[in-house]
SERO-4910 file (N, C-alpha, C, O; in steps of 0.05 Angstrom, whole numbers):
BEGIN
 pado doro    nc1    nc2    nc3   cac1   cac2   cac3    cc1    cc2    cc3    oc1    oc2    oc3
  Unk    A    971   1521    677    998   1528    685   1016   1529    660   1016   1509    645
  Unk    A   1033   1553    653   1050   1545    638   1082   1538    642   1093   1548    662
  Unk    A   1095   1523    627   1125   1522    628   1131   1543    612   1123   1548    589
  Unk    A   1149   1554    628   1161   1582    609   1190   1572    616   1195   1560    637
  Unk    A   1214   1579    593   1246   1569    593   1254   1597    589   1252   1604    566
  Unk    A   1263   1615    607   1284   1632    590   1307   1647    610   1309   1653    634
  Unk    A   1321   1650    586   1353   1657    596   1358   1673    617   1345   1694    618
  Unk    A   1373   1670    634   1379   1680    653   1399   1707    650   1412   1706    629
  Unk    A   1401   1724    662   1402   1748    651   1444   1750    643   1455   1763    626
  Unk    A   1458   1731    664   1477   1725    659   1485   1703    643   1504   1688    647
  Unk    A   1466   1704    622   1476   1675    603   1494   1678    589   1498   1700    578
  Unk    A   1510   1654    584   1532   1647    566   1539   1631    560   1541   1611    575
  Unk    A   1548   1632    526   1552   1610    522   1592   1605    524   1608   1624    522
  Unk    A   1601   1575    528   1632   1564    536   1633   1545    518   1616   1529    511
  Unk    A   1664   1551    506   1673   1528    491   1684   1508    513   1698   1517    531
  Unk    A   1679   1477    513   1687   1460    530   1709   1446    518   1708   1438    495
  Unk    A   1733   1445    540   1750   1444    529   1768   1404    542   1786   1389    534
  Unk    A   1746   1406    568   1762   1388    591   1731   1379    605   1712   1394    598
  Unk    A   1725   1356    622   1706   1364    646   1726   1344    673   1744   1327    669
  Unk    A   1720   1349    688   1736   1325    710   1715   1329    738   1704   1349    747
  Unk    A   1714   1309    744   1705   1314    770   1702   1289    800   1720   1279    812
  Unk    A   1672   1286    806   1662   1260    829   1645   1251    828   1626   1261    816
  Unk    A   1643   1224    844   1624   1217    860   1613   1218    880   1630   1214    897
  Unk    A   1585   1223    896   1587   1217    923   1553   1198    925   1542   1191    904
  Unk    A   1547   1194    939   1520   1176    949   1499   1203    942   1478   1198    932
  Unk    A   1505   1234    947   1493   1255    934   1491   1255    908   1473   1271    901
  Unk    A   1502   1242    889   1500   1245    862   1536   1252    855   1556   1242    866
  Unk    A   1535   1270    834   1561   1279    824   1572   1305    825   1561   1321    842
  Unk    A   1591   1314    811   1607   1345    811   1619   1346    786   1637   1330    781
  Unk    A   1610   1365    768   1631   1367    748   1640   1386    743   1622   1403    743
  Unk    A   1660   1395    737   1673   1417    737   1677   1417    705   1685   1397    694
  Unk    A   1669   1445    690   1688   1441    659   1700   1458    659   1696   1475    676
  Unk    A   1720   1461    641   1736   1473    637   1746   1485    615   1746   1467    598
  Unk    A   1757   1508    604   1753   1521    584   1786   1532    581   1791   1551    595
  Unk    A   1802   1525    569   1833   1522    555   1837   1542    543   1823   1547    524
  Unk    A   1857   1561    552   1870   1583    532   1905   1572    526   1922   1563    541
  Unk    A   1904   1576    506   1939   1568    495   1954   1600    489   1946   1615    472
  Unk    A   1970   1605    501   1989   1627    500   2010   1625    491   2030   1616    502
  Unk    A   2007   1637    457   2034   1635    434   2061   1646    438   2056   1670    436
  Unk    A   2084   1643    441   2109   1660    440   2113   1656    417   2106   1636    404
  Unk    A   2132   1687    402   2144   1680    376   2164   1682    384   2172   1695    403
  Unk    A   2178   1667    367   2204   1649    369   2221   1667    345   2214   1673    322
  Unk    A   2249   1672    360   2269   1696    342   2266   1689    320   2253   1706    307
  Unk    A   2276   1667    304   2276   1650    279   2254   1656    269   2257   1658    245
  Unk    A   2234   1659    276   2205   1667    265   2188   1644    268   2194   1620    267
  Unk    A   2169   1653    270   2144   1636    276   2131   1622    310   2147   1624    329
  Unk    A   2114   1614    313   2106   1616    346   2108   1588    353   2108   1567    339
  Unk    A   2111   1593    383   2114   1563    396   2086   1568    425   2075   1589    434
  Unk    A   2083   1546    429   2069   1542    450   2080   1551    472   2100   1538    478
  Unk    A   2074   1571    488   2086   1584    516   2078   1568    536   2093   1552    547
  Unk    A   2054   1572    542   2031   1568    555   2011   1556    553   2003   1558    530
  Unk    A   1991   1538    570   1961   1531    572   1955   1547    598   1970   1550    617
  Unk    A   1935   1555    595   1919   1564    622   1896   1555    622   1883   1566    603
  Unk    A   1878   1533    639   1861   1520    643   1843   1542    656   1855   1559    669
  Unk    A   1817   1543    655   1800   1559    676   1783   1536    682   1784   1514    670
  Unk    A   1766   1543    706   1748   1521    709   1725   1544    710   1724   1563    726
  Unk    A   1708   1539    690   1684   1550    685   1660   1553    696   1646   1573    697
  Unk    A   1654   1521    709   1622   1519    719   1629   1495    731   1645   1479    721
  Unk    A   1615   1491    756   1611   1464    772   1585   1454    757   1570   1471    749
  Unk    A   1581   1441    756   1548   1426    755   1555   1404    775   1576   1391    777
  Unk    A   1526   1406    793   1516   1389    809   1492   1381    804   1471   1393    800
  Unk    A   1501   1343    805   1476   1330    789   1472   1312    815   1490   1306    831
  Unk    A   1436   1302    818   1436   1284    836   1427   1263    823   1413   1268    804
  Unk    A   1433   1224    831   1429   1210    817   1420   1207    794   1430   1197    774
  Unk    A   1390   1218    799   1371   1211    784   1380   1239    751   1383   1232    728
  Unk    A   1381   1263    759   1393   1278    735   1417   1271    721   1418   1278    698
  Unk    A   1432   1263    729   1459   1251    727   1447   1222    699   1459   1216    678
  Unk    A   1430   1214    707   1435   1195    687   1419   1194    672   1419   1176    655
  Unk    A   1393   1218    675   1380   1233    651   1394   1244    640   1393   1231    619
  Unk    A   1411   1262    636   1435   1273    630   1450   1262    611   1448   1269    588
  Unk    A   1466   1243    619   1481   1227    607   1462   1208    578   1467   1207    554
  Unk    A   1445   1198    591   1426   1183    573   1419   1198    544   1417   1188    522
  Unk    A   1415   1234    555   1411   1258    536   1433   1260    515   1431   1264    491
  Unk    A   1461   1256    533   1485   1261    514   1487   1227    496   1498   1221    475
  Unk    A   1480   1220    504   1491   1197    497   1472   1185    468   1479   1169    451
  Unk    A   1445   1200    471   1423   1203    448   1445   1232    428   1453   1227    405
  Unk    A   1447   1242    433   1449   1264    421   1485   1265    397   1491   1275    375
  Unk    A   1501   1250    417   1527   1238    402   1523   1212    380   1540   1206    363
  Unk    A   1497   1197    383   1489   1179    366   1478   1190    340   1485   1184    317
  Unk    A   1459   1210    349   1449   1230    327   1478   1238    310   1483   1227    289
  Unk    A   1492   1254    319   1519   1269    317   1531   1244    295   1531   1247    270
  Unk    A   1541   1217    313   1555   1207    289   1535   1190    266   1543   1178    246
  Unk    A   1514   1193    275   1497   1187    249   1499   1195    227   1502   1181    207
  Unk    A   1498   1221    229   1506   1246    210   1532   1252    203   1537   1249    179
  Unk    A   1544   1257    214   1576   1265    201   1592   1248    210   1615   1257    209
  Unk    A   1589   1217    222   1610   1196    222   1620   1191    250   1614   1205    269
  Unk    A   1637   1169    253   1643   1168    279   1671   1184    286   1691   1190    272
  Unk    A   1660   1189    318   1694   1207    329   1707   1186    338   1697   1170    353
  Unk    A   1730   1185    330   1756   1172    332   1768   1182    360   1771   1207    358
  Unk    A   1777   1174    386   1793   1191    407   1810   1166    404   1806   1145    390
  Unk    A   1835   1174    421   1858   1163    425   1860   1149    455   1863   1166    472
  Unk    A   1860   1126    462   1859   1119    487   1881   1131    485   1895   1141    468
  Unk    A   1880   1123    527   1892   1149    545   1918   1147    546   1934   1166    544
  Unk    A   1928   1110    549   1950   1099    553   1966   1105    528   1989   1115    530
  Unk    A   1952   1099    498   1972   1109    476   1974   1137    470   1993   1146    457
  Unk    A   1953   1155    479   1960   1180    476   1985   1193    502   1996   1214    504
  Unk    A   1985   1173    518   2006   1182    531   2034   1167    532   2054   1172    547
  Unk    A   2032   1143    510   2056   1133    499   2073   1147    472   2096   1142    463
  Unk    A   2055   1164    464   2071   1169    430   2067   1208    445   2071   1223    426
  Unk    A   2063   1221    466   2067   1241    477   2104   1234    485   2124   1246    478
  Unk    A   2101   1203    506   2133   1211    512   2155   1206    487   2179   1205    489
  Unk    A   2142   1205    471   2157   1196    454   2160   1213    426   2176   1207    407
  Unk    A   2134   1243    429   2146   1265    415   2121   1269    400   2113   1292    393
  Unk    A   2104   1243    392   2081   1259    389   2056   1262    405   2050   1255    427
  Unk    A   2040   1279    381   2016   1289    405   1987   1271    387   1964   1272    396
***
């Protein structure tokens, strides 16, 4: 028998931009999502942020057991990542949404 992998005739590749999703006793839901920012120029010259328009791209549905093959996968693969070029820095949620009301981002 062989395993054969190949692309499906509608393949593509998405920049990810967001994922959000659930739980259920079925496994999970994730939805990602892929961010467009829509520039206005501004009389004075130069552009301002108009717009975000969020799309939601792809559901994935995982059941337990893929769900945390999955994760286990990313979670090998971001170790690799900052092995190599260092660790990513994010902003918890609470201070990134303390210095937002307060003007920065």
């Amino acid at each position: 028998m062989d395993d054969k992998v190949k692309k499906a005739e509608d393949f593509r590749s998405i920049s990810i931009d967001g994922v959000f999703g659930g739980v259920s006793s079925q496994g999970a839901k994730i939805l990602v999502i892929h961010s467009s920012y829509k520039p206005k120029a501004r009389r004075e010259g130069g552009l301002e942020l108009e717009d975000i328009e969020h799309t939601i791209e792809v559901e994935l549905d995982f059941d337990p057991v893929q769900l945390k093959k999955t994760i286990i996968f990313l979670q090998k693969k971001l170790k690799e990542f900052e092995e190599k070029y260092g660790e990513i820095k994010i902003q918890k949620e609470k201070e990134k949404e303390e210095k937002q009301a307060i003007g920065y981002i």
